[in-house]
N, C-alpha and C positions, 0 to 999 in steps of 0.2 A: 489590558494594554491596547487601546482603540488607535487607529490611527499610527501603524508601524514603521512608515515609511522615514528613512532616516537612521533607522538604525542600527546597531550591530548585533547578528543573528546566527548561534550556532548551531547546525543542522546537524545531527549526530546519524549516520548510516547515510549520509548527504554524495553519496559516490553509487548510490541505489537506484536502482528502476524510480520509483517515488522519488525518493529524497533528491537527483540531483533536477526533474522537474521543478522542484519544489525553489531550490537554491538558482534557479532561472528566474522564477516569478519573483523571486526576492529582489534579488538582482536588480530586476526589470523595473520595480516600482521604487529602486533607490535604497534599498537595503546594502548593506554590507556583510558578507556572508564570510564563515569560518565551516568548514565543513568538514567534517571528521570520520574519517571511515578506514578501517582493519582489510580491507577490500575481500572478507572470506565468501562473500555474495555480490558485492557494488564491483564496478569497474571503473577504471581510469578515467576507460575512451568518454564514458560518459559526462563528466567534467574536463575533458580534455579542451574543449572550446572558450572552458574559462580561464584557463592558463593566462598568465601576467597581465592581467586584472587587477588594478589595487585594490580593488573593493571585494575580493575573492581571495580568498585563502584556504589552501589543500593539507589536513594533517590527518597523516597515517597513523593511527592508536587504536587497541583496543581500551576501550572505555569501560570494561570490567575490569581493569587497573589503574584506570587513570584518564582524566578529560585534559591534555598539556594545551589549556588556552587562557592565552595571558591579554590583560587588557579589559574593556569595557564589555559587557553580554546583557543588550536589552532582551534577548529572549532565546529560549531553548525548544528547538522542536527533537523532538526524540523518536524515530525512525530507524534504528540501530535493532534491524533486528533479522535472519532471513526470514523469508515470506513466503515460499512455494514448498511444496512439500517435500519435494525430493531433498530439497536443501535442506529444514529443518530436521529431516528425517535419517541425515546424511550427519548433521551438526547436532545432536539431541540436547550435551550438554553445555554446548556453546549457548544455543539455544535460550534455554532456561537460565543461565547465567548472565548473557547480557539482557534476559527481564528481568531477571531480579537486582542485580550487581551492580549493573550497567542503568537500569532506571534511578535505582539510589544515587548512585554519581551526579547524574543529570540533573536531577532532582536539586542536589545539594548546590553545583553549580549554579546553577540559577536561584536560589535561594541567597548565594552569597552576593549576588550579585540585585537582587529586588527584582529579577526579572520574570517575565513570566512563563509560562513552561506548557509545552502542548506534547500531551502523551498520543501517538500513534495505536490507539489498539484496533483490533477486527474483530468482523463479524463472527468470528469463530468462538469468541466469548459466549457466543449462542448456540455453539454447538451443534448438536442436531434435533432442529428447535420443534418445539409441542407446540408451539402460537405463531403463528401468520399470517400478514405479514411478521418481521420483529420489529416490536418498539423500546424504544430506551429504559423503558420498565421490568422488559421482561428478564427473568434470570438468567435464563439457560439450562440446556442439556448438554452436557457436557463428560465423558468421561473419561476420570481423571487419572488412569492406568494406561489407557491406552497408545499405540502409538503414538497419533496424534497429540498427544496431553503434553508432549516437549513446549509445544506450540500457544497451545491453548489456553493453557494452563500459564505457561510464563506472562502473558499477557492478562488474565485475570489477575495475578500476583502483579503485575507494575499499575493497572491498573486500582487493587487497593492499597498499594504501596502510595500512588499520587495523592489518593484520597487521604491519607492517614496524615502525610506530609501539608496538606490543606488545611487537617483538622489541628491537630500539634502543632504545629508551625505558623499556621497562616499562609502558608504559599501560593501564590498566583496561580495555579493550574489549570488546564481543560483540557479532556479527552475526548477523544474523536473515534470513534468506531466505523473505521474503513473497509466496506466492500469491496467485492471483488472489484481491482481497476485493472485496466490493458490501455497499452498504446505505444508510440515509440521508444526503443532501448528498454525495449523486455530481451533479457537476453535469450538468445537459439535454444539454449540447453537448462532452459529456467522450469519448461515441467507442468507451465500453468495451461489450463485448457485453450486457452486464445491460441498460443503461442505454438503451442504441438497443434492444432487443426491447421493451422496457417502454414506451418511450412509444411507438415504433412500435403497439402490440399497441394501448395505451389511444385513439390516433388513428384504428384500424382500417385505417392503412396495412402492404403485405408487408412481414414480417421478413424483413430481407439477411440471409440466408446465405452465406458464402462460400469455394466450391471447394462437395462434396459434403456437408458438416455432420457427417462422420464426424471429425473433427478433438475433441481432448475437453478438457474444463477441468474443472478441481475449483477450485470458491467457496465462501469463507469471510465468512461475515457479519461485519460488522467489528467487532464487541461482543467475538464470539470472538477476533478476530483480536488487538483490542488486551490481551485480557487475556493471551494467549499473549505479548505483546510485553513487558506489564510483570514478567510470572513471570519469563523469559529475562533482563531488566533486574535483576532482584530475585537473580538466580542468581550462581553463582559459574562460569559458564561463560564460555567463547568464542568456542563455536561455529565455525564454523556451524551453526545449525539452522533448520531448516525449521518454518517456524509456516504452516500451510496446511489447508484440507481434505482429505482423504483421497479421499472420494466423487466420483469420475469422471460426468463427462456429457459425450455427443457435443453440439454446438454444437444440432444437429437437434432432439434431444431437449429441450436446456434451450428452445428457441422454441416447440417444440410446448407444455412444463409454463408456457408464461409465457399461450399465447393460454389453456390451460384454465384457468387460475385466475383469469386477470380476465375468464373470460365474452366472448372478443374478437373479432371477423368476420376478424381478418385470415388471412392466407394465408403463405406461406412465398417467398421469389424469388433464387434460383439467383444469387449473382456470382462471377464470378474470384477464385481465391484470392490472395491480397495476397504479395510476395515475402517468402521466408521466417517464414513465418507457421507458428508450432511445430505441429506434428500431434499431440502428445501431452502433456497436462500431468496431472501426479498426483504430489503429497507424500510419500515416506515420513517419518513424522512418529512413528517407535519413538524416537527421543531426545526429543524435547518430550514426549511422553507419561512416558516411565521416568524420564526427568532432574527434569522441572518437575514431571506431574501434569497436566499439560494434552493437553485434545482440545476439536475444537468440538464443541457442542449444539446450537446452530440448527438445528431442519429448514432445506430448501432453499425449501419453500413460506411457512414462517413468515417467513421475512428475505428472500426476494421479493416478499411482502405490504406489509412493513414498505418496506422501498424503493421499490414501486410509488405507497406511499400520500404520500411525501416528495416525489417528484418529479411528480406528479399536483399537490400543493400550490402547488409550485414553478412551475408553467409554466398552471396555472389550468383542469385537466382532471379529469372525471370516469372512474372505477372503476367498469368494468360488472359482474358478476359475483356472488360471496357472500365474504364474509371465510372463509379458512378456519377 
């Protein structure tokens, strides 16, 4: 489906950290957006700004029983899902249910409609990967007992679920393999590494590290991330691809870049490393750049900034430091 602009797009988890970015840039470029969210992770406030918008519409469902959207649907992004761990961890079989339950719906939806359908999955399909960088070919390590596996696993299963619907069906589909993203309306109590160093740092309480800080993540601002999301949408692919940063950082490092830039007294504090917690994360991202044209441009300081200064807002704290 090349060329989206114009038409009507339902966002499923679209009240999300991601998703209600996502239903902005839609927005923005002339979309008309339906956005659907159970809010057991998404928030209001987040969509609050699109309130009585005709081209914007707010329906509260969960989608493991039912998608209630009536009317025309050029295309379905599927983001329905929690994302950080604590939430996942907290929702096991919510979890799993709206990857598997909840992707079928979506699936079908769009299906009834000829539209075309973008499955949100992550890097965590990879698990805690043997090959490094990861590229769209590799399998994964992955184990599927584990805590972790609510997660992991629900998203391997909607991702062969899209494929199977592709194959049987014909269905329009592509799947996106989303690394780590951060940036504005991450919520305070969301658990992900950005978000706990950040107010940790602005409270001047220790940043949790945990295990030795040599473990690495590559983050993508989420401005990059979603327009990598809609090129991929816009493309005539299938993917999988990997829409991610390139740029590696040890955990250690990104808590040391987080106390220099806001100026912060705090200090670093050693915990247990969490079960199964991946030791190495890094994008090969040679098909989104050759296929689409896409790569991020956010420095790591500018969209740490930008995110510091959201959740500072949000929770009613001050920024020590200098703007970069």
């Amino acid at each position: 489906m090349s060329g989206a602009s114009g038409a009507r797009v339902v966002v499923l988890g679209g009240s999300g950290f991601l998703g209600s970015h996502l239903c902005d840039q839609l927005l923005a470029r002339g979309d008309a957006v339906v956005c659907i969210d159970d809010f057991s992770t998404g928030r209001r406030a987040n969509v609050a700004h699109l309130d009585g918008r005709p081209d914007f519409e707010l329906v509260e469902a969960d989608i493991t029983t039912g998608i209630p959207v009536e009317g025309d649907v050029s295309g379905v992004f599927n983001l329905a899902s929690p994302a950080s761990p604590p939430d996942y961890l907290a929702l096991p079989l919510e979890t799993l249910a709206v990857g598997s339950e909840g992707t079928r719906r979506g699936l079908e939806l769009a299906e009834r409609h000829g539209a075309r359908f973008l499955m949100a999955s992550t890097s965590e399909v990879y698990g805690d990967p043997e090959v490094h960088p990861q590229s769209e070919s590799y399998w994964g390590r992955v184990n599927p007992i584990g805590p972790r596996s609510v997660y992991d696993e629900a998203k391997r299963f909607s991702e062969a679920l899209t494929m199977a619907h592709r194959r049987a069906r014909g269905a329009d589909v592509v799947i996106a393999r989303i690394f780590n993203t951060y940036g504005p309306r991450l919520r305070p109590d969301d658990g992900r590494v950005v978000s706990n160093f950040l107010l940790q740092a602005m409270r001047g309480e220790p940043l949790t590290v945990y295990g030795d800080g040599s473990q690495t993540r590559s983050l993508c601002y989420v401005e990059d991330e979603v327009r990598g999301l809609l090129a991929l949408f816009d493309s005539d692919l299938t993917g999988p691809v990997n829409i991610g940063n390139p740029d590696e950082y040890t955990v250690l490092q990104l808590a040391r870049t987080i106390i220099d830039l806001l100026g912060s007294s705090s200090t670093v504090e050693q915990r247990p490393l969490p079960t199964d917690d991946p030791t190495r994360r890094r994008p090969d991202i040679t098909v989104a750049r050759a296929e689409l044209g896409w790569e991020p441009t956010t420095s790591l300081d500018e969209g740490l900034w930008r995110t510091a200064a959201s959740l500072a807002e949000d929770v009613g704290l001050t920024i020590g430091g200098a703007t970069p």
